[in-house]
Each structure stands twice: as C-alpha cells, then as structure tokens.
C-alpha positions as a Python dict, from the first residue, in 0.01 Angstrom:
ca = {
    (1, 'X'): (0, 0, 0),
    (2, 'X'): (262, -303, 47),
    (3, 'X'): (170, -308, 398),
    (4, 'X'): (-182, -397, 281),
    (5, 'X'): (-69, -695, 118),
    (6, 'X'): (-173, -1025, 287),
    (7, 'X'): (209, -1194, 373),
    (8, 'X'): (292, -1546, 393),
    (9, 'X'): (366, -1636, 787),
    (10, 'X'): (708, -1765, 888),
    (11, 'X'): (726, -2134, 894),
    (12, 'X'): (722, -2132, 1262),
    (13, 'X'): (413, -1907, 1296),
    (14, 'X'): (162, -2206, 1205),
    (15, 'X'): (312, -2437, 1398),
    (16, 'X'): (306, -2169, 1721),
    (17, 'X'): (-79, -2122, 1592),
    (18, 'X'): (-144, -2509, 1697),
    (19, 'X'): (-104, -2441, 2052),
    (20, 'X'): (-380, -2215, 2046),
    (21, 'X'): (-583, -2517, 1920),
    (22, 'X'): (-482, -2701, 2187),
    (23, 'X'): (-538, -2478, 2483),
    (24, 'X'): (-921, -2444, 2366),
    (25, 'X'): (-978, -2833, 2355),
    (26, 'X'): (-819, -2852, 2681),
    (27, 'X'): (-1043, -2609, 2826),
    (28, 'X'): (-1323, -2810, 2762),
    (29, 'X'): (-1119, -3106, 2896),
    (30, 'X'): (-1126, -3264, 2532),
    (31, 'X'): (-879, -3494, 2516),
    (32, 'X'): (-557, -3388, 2314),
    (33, 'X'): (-305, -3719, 2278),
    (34, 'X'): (-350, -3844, 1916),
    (35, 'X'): (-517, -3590, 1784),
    (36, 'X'): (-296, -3320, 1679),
    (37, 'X'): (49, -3356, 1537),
    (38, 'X'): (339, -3297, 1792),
    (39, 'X'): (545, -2968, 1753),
    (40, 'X'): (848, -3108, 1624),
    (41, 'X'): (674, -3269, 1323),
    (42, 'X'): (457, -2961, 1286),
    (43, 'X'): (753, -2799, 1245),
    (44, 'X'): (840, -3053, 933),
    (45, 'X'): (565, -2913, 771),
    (46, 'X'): (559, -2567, 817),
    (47, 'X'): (930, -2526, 695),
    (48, 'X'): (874, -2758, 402),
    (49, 'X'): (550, -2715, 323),
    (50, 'X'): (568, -2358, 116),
    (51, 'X'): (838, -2445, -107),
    (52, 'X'): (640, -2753, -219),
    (53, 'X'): (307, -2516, -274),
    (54, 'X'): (531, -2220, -433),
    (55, 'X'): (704, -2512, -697),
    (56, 'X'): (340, -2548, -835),
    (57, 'X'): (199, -2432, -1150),
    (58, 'X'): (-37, -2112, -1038),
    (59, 'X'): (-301, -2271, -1280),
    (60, 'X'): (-339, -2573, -1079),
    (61, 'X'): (-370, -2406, -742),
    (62, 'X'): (-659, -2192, -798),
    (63, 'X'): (-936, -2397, -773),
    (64, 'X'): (-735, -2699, -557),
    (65, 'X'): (-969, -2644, -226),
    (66, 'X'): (-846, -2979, -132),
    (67, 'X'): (-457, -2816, -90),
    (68, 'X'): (-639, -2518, 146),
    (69, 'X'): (-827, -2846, 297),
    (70, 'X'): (-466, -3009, 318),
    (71, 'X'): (-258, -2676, 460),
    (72, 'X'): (-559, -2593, 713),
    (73, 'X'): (-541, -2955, 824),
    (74, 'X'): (-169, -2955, 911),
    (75, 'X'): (-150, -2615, 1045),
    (76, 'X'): (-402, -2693, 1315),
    (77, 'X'): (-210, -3026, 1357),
    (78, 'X'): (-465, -3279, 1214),
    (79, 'X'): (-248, -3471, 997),
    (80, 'X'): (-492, -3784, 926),
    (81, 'X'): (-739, -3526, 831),
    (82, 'X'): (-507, -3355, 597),
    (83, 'X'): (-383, -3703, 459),
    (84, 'X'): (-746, -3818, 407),
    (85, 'X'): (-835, -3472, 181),
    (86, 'X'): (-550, -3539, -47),
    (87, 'X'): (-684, -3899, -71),
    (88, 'X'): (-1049, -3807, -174),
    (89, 'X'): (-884, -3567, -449),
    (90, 'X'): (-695, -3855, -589),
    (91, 'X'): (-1001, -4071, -617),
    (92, 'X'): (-1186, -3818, -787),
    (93, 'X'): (-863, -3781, -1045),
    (94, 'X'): (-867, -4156, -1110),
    (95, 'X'): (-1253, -4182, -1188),
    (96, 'X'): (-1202, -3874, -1413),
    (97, 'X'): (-893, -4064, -1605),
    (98, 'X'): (-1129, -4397, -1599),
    (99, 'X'): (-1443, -4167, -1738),
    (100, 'X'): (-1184, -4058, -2023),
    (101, 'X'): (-1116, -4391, -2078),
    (102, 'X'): (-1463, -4455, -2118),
    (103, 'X'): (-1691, -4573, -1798),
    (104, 'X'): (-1829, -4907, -1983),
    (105, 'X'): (-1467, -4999, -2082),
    (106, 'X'): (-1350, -4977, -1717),
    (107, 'X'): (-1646, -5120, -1546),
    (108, 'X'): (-1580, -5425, -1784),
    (109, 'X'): (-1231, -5443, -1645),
    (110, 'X'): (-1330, -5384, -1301),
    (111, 'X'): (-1680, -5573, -1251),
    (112, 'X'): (-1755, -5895, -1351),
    (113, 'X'): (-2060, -6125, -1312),
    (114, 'X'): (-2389, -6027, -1261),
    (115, 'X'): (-2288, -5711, -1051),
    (116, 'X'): (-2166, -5569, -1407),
    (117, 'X'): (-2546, -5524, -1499),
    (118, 'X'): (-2526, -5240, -1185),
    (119, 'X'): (-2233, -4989, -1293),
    (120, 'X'): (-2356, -4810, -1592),
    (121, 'X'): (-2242, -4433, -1581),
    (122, 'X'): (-1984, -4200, -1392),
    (123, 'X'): (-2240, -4193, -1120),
    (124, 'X'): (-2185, -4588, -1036),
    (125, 'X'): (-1812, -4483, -969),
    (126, 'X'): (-1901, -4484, -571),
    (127, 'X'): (-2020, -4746, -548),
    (128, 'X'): (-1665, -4944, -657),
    (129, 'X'): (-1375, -4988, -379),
    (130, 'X'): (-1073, -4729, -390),
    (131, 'X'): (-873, -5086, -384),
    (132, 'X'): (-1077, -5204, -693),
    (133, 'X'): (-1039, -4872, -896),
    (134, 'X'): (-673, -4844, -794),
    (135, 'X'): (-620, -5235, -927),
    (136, 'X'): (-866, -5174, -1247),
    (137, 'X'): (-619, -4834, -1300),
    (138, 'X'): (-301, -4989, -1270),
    (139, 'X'): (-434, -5291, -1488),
    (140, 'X'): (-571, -5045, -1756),
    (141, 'X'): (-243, -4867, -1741),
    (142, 'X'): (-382, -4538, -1656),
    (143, 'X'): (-136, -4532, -1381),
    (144, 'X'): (221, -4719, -1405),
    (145, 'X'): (297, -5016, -1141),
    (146, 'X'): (525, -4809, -946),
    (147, 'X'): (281, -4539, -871),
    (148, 'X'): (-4, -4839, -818),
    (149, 'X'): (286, -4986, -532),
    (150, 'X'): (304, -4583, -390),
    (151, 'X'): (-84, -4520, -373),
    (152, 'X'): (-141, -4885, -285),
    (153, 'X'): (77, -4807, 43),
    (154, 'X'): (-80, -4458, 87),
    (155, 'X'): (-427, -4591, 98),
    (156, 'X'): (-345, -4849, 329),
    (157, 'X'): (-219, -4572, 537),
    (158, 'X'): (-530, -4380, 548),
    (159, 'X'): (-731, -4661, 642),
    (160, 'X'): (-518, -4747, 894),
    (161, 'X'): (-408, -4424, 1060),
    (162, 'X'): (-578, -4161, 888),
    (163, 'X'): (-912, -4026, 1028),
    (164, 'X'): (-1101, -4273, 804),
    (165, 'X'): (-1108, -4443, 1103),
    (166, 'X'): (-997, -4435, 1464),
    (167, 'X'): (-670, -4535, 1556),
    (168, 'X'): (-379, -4460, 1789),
    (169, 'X'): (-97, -4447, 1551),
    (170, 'X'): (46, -4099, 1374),
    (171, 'X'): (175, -3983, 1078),
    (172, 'X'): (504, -3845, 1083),
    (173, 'X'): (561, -3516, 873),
    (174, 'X'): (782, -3633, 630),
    (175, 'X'): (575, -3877, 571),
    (176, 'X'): (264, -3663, 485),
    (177, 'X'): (486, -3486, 261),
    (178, 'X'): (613, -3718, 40),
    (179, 'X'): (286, -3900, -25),
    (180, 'X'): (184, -3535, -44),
    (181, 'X'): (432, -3527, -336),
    (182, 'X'): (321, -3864, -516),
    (183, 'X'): (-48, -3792, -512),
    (184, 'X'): (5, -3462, -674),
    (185, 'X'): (285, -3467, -896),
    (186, 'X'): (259, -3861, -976),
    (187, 'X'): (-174, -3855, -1001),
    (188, 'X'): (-337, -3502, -989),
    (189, 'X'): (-70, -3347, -1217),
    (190, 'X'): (-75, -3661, -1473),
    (191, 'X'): (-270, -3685, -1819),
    (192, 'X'): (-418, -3970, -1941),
    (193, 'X'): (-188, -4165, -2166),
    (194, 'X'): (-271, -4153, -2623),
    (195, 'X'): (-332, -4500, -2572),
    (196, 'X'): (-608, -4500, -2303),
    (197, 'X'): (-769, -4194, -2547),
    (198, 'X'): (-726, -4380, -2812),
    (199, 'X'): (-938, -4694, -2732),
    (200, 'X'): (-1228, -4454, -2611),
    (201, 'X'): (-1213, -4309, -2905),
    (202, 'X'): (-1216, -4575, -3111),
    (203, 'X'): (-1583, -4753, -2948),
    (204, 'X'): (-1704, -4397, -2993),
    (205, 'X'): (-1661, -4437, -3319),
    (206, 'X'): (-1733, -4751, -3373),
    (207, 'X'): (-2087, -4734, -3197),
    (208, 'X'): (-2152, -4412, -3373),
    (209, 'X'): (-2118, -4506, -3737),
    (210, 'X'): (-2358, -4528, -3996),
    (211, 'X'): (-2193, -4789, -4271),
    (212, 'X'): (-2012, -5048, -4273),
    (213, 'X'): (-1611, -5053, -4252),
    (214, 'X'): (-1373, -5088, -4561),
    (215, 'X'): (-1099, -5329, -4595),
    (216, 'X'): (-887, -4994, -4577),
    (217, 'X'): (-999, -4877, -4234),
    (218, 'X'): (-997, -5273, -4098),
    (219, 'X'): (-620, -5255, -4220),
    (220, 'X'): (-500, -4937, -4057),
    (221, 'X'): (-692, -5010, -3740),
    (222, 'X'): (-507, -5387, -3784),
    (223, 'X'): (-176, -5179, -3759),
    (224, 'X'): (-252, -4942, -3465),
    (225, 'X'): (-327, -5193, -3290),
    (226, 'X'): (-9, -5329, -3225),
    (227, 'X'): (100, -4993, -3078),
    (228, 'X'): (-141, -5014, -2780),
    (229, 'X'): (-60, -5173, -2473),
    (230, 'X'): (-159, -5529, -2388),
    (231, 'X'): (-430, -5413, -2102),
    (232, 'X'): (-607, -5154, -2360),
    (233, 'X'): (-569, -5454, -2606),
    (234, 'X'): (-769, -5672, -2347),
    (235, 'X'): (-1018, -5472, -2230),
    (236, 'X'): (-1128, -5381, -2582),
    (237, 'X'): (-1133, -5693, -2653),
    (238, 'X'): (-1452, -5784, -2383),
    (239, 'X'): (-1581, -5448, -2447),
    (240, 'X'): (-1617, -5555, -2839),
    (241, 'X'): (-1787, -5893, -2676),
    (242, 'X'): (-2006, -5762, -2487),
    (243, 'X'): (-2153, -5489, -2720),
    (244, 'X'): (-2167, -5819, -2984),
    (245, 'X'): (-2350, -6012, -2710),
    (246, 'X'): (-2597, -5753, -2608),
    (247, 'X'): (-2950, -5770, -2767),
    (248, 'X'): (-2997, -5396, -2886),
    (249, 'X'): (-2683, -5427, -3079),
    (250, 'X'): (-2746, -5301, -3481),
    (251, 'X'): (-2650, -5525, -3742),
    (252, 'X'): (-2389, -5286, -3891),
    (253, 'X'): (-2204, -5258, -3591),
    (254, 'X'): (-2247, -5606, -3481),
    (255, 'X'): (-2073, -5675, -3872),
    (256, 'X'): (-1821, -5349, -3788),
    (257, 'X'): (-1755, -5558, -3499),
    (258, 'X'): (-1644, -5911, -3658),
    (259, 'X'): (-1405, -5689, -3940),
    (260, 'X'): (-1144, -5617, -3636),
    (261, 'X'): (-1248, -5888, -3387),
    (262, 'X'): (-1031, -6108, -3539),
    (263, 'X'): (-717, -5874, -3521),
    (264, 'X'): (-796, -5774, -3146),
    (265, 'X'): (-813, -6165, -3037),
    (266, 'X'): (-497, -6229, -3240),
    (267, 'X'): (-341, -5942, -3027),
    (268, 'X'): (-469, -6075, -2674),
    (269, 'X'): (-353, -6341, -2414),
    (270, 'X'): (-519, -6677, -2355),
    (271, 'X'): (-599, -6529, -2000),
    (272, 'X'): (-865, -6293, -2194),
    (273, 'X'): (-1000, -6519, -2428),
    (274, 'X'): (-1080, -6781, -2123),
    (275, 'X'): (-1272, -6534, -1944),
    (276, 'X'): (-1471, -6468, -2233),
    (277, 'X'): (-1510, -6849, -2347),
    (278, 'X'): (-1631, -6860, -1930),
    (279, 'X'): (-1880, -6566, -1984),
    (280, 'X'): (-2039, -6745, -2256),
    (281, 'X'): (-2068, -7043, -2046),
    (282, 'X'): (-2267, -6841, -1775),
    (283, 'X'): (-2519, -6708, -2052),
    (284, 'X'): (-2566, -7098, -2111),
    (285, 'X'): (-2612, -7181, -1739),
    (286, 'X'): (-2836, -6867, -1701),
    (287, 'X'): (-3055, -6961, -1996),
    (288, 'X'): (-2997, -6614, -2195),
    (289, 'X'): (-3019, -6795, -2515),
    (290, 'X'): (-2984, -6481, -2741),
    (291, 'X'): (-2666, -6377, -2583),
    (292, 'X'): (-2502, -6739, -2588),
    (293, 'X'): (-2606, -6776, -2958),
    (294, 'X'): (-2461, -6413, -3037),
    (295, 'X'): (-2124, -6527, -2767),
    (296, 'X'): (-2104, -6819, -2984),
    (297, 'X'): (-2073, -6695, -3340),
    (298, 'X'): (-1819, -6450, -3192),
    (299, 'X'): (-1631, -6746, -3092),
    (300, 'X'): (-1698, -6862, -3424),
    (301, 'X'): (-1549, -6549, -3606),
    (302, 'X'): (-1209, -6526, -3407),
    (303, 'X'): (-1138, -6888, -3428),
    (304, 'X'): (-1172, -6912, -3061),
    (305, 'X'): (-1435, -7214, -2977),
    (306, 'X'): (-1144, -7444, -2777),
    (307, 'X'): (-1140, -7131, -2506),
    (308, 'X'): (-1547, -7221, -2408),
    (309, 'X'): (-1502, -7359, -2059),
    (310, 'X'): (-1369, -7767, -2014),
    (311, 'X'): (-1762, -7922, -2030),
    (312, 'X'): (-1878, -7691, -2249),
    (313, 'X'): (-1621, -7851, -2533),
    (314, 'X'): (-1622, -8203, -2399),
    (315, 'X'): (-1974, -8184, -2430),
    (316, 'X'): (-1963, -8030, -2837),
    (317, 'X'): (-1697, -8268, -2906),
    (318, 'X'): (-1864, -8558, -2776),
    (319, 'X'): (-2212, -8475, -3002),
    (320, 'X'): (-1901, -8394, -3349),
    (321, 'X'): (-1786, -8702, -3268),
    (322, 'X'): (-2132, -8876, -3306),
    (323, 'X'): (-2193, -8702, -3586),
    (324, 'X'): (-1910, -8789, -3740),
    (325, 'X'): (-1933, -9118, -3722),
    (326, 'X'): (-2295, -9115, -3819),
    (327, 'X'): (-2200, -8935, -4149),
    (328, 'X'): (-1962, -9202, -4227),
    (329, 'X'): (-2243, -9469, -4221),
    (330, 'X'): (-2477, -9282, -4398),
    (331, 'X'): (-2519, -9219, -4755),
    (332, 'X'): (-2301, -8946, -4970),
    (333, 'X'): (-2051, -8986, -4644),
    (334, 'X'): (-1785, -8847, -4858),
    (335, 'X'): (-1977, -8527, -4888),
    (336, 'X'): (-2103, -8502, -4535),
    (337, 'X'): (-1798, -8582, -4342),
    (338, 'X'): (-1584, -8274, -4398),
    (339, 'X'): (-1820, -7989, -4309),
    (340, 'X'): (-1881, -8165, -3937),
    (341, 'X'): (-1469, -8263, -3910),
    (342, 'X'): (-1428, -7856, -3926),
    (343, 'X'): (-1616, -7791, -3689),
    (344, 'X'): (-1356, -7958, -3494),
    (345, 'X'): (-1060, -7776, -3535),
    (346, 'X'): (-1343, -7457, -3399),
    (347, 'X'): (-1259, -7625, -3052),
    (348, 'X'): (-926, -7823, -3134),
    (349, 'X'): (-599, -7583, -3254),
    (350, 'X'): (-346, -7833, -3063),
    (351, 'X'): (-346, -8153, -2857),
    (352, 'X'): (-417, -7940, -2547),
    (353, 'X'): (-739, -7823, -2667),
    (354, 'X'): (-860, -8190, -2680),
    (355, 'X'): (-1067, -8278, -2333),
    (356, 'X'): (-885, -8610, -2191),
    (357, 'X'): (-1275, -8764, -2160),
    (358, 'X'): (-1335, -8707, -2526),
    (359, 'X'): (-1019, -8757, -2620),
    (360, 'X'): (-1029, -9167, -2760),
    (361, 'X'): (-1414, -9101, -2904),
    (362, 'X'): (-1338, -8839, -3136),
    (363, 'X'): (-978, -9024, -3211),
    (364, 'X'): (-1187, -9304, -3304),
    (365, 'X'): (-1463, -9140, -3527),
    (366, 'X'): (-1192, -8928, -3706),
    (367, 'X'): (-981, -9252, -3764),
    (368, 'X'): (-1266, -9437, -3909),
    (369, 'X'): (-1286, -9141, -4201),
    (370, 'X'): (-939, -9190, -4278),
    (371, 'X'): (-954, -9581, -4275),
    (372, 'X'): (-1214, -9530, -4520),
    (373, 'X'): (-1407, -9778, -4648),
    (374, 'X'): (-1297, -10098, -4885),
    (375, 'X'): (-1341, -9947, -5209),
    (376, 'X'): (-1099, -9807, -5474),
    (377, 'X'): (-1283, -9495, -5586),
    (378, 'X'): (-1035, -9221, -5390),
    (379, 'X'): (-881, -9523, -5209),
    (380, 'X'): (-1213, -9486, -4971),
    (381, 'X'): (-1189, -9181, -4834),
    (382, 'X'): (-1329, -8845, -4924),
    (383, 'X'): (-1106, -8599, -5099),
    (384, 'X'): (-1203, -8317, -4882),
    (385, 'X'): (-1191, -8454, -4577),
    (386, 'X'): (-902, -8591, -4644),
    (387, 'X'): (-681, -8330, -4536),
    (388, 'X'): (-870, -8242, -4262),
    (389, 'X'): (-828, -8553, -4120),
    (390, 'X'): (-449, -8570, -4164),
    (391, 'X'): (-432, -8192, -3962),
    (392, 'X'): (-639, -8342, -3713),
    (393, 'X'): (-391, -8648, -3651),
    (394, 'X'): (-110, -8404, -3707),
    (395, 'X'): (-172, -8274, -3359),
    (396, 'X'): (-176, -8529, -3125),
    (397, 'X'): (74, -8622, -2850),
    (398, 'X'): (159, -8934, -2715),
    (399, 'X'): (-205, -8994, -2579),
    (400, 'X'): (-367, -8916, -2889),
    (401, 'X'): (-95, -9178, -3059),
    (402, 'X'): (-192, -9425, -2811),
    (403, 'X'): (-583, -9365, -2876),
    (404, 'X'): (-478, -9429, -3260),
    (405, 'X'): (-340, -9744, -3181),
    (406, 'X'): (-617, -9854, -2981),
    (407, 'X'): (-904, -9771, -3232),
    (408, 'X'): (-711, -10035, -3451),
    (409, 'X'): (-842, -10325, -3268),
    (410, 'X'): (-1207, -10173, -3246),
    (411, 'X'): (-1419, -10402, -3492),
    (412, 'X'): (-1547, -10173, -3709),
    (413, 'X'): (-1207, -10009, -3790),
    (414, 'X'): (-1021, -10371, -3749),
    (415, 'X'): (-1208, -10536, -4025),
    (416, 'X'): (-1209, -10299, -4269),
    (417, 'X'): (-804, -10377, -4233),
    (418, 'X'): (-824, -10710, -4382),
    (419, 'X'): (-805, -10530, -4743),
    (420, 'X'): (-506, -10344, -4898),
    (421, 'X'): (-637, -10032, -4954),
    (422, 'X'): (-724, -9937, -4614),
    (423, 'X'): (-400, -10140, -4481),
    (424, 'X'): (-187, -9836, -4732),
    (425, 'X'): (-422, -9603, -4546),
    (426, 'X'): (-313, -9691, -4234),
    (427, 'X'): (71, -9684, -4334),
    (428, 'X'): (0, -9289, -4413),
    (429, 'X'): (-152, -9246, -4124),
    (430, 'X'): (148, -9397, -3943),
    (431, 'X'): (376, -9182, -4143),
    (432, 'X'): (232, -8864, -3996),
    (433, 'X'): (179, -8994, -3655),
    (434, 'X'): (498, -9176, -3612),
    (435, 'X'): (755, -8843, -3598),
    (436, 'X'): (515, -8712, -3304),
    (437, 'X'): (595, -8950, -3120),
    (438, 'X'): (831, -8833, -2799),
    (439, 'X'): (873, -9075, -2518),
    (440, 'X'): (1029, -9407, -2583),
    (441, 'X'): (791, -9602, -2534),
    (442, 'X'): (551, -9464, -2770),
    (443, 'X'): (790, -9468, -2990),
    (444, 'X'): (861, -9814, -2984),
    (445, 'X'): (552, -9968, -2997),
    (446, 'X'): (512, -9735, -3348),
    (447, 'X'): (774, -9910, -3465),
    (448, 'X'): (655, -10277, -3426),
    (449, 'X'): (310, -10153, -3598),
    (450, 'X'): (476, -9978, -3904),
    (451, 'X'): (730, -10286, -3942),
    (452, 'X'): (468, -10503, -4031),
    (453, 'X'): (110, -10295, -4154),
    (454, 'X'): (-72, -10579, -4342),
    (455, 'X'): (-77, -10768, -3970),
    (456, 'X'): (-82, -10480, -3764),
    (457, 'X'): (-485, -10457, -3645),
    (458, 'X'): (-371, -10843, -3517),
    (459, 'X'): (-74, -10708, -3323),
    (460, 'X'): (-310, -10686, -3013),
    (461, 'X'): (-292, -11089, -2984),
    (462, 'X'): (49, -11112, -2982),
    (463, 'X'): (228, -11092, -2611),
    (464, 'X'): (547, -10937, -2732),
    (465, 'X'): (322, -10685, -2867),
    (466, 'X'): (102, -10671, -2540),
    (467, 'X'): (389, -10675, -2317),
    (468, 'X'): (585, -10384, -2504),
    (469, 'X'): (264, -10193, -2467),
    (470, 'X'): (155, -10296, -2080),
    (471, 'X'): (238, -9947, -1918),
    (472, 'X'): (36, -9774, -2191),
    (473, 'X'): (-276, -10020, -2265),
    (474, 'X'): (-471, -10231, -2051),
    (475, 'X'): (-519, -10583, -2196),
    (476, 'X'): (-809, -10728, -2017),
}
C-alpha cells in the first residue's frame, strides 16, 4: 500500500522537470530568454521551497489554490507568474480586513471628493488602486508601517518585473521567497487588529439602535476611546460626519451622533478636523444646502467652526463683526451684544484662528462693546458681555495689540474717551492686553499708553508717540 502513496519529489526533480518545458517551446521556436527562471535559481526554490510549505498550518493550505498557483508557477520556471498569484491573494486579504473594518469607513479614508459618491459596497473594491488600498491599510492600521514599506516594495516589483507587464528583468529565487514569506506570514496569516473590530462595531451599533444614548453609555464609550489608535480615531471621526451630513439620516441617530461627537473631535488632530471644515466648504460651493446646514451644526456641536476653510470664516467674521457693531447702536445693546460676541469664539479659540483681513474689523467692533458707552449704569458696558469681551482680547498677539491701539483713534471709540468711565475702561483693557505683549516694541508703545490713560486716544498727535510706533503704524 505505501508504494501507492503519492511522494513528494526531490528538490532537484522540479527543477530537472523545467527543461522539459523548455525543449517544447523551443520546438515551436518560441522564444525562451526571460521567460523561465534559470536552473541555478530554480534550484533556490526547489530546495527551499518545501520546508517553507511543510512549516504551515495544514488548515491554511487546503483551500490556498493560489500556493498550487505559486508552486506550479516556479516549478515550470515562471517566476513573475508565480510572484503575481501571491500578489492577487494579498489583495483579496486586504479588501477582506478593509470589509471587516467596515467598507463605508475605508472608502471614507481612501476616496475623497465627488468620486466617494461611487464606492459603496465590497464590490467597488476593484475599482480602487492596489497603491491606494495598500496606503488607506497602512493609514487605518490594518497593516503596521513596516509591512506597508515590505508590500510597498513587492508591488513595485510586480509591476515592474512580474508578468503584470512585459519586461526584461528577473526575479531571483531568494527573492521570490522571502516576499513569499512576508505576504503570507506578515498578510494572509494576520487577523485584523480589536481596534479595527471595534470601530465597525461600534457604527453598527450606532446605526442600528432604536433610542437614544444615556449619559452612561456616552461615558464608557468617552473612555474606550482613548484606547484606539489615532487613524481609527480619525476615520470615525468623518464617518460620524458624513452619516450627520447625509439627508436620510434619523433624528435619533443624528442626536446619538452629537452625544460622542464631541469626545471623538477632542481625540483627533487638526489635520482631520480641516478636512472636514474643507468638506463643508464644498457642500457650500456645490449648493447642497441641506448638507452644509447639517455640516454646520456639527461644527457647531464640537466647537469646531475656526476649522471651516480661510474665506469661509473671514467671510462669517466679517458679517459678526457688523452685527456686532450694529447691536451696540441699537436699542437694549446690552442684551443683544453677547449672544452675537459668542458666536465668535465658534470660529476664534486663539489668535491664529483670527483671518489677518478681518482681523482690525472685528478688533474694532469688539473694542467698541468694551469701551462702552458714557453712562454709569454697569460703567457702560453689558454685564454679560462683559466677560466675553475680556476672553476675546485675552487672545490676541502682537497684531491684535496693535489693532487695539489703533481702534483708539477711530472717532467713534476716540470720543467716547473724553469721559472717565470709559477712560477706567480702557485702563482694564490695557491690563489684560499689556502682559501679551512679546516683542519690544509692542511692548513699549503699551507702556507710553498705560502711563498716561486720560490722554491716551490723543497719543496719536504726538511725534514721540508716532515715531516710537513708525515700524508698526502708518501715520499718513
């Protein structure tokens, strides 16, 4: 019965085989250079070749077609064949991981634009780049960097001298081998990570379910989500956006939504948030109304309105600013000034947020508030905006100083300083302003205002005064 048994060849046998091969093309006076492997580095892998097949588990070798693909391949010689079936394996391992990740978190990773609109299910997966799924993988941490750098080179290998496409180079046998080696034990043999399952498990659940979410649930998800890694953090993060944004969206999960927005924004990098304060721009430029409404009162919820794209807040600034000022004209001004100076800090966190070309118009408006006007009752300003106003001037840098200084000698700030209760104003104004100050200059020229605040909205007529300030202010 034993000598029934099927036996494995000796290494040399396959490699002897080859020849055969050869003979036949050369009868039909096919050509032979380049096509099949030399004997030498057949010989590489017939000798190594079984103990790397023997070392695998038998439960992953009974249905792997592509290693009988592979072994075929390199007995007959055809190395870029063999090198390009281990390849298409590896790209159907990595959509798998992605489609256990969840397909509509990696497409969000890995399309952007209008093409998103086009990848919907597992189906769409062809129609992405082996470069782009490879990047979107290593970025998603379903594969580490090191193995990204390995398959990176590999795949550059099979487009280059694998039978992807023709070519006059060849691929050694050691080389085969070892990317042989990565692409099974570093790809086809690894599980996707608890993290990536975790996320795909969590928008499962979160587009599934019925009620709203307690203040218990929002807590414990709070605290798992500082265990995932910054990509998955990311990428749920535009996921959550987009399912906001999107018009079929129910009510209780667009409110699930908002309860850990806040925590997955607070957990994300200002490279995320910009792309998303950019993606709302393009639903503005595009006219989709509904979306840039819903894009904006996510914006809204996670604090996040200075991350909308440079003209976007220059131009919402510019219309606070107006309204600012208009509210201080108008009647009840103490009452309608605060709710409009909040929506400031929506766009404004630090002096950076603050657009350079609306930068001496809102100064102006939100100085004018805490002038106040020449009237005892609260020393002419209103109580609540009071402190909003300070926070606001709290900020600034050395520009923003030097667009306080400047509003001084604008004539409807400048005569309201003639009386004593907006000149003590103005010295607490200098009191917050004055410690920002960094360069020397700046400096300087806030202490020749605070030496002498009863005259200071006249300082702009006095030469020392312009001549101390000539690098930083145009007098003209």
């Amino acid at each position: 019965m034993e000598q029934n048994l099927p036996q494995k060849k000796e290494p040399m046998m396959l490699a002897a085989e080859t020849a055969v091969f050869a003979q036949y093309l050369q009868k039909f006076k096919l050509p032979v250079d380049n096509v099949i492997a030399t004997t030498e580095e057949r010989r590489v892998l017939s000798v190594n070749l079984p103990g790397f097949l023997d070392s695998l588990p038998e439960e992953e070798k009974t249905n792997a077609r592509y290693l009988s693909k592979f072994v075929g391949a390199t007995a007959i010689g055809l190395f870029d064949a063999a090198l390009n079936y281990i390849w298409n394996e590896v790209v159907l391992n990595l959509r798998k991981k992605a489609s256990v990740y969840g397909v509509d978190l990696f497409y969000d990773a890995a399309v952007g634009g209008a093409l998103r609109a086009s990848f919907n299910d597992e189906a769409d997966m062809d129609g992405l780049k082996d470069s782009v799924l490879l990047d979107t993988c290593r970025k998603l941490e379903l594969i580490s960097d090191v193995v990204y750098k390995k398959l990176d080179h590999i795949l550059t290998m099979r487009n280059e001298v694998a039978a992807s496409h023709p070519n006059v180079e060849s691929i050694g046998g050691y080389e085969l081998l070892g990317w042989l080696q990565t692409c099974v034990k570093d790809v086809l043999q690894d599980r996707p990570s608890e993290s990536a399952i975790r996320i795909k498990s969590l928008v499962s659940n979160l587009k599934t379910r019925p009620d709203l979410i307690d203040e218990t649930t929002a807590l414990r998800f709070h605290g798992e989500l500082r265990n995932l890694a910054v990509a998955h953090v990311h990428n749920l993060l535009i996921t959550i956006f987009a399912i906001f944004s999107a018009e079929g969206t129910s009510q209780v999960l667009r409110a699930n939504i908002l309860k850990i927005a806040p925590s997955v924004w607070d957990c994300s990098e200002e490279s995320v948030r910009f792309r998303i304060g950019a993606t709302i721009d393009g639903y503005r430029t595009n006219l989709q109304k509904y979306k840039l409404d819903q894009g904006v009162e996510f914006l809204k919820a996670v604090g996040g309105r200075m991350y909308e794209t440079l003209p976007t807040r220059t131009l919402a600034l510019s219309n606070i600013a107006d309204r600012l000022s208009d509210a201080h004209d108008g009647m009840n001004n103490f009452y309608t000034e605060p709710p409009i100076m909040m929506e400031v800090f929506q766009f404004c966190q630090k002096s950076s947020d603050i657009p350079n070309e609306v930068r001496y118009k809102l100064v102006k408006a939100v100085m004018r508030c805490r002038i106040g006007r020449a009237i005892n009752y609260r020393d002419g300003v209103s109580s609540a905006g009071r402190p909003l106003y300070d926070k606001f001037l709290g900020i600034l840098d050395d520009n923003g100083i030097v667009c306080v200084v400047l509003s001084l000698f604008e004539p409807e700030i400048n005569a309201k300083l003639e009386f004593p209760t907006c000149q003590n104003n103005l010295k607490l104004i200098f009191e917050i302003i004055k410690p920002l100050a960094v360069s020397g200059r700046v400096k300087d020229m806030m202490s020749y205002l605070a030496s002498d605040i009863p005259n200071a909205h006249k300082a702009n007529h006095r030469k020392d005064f312009q001549q101390l300030t000539s690098p930083l202010i145009r007098w003209s």
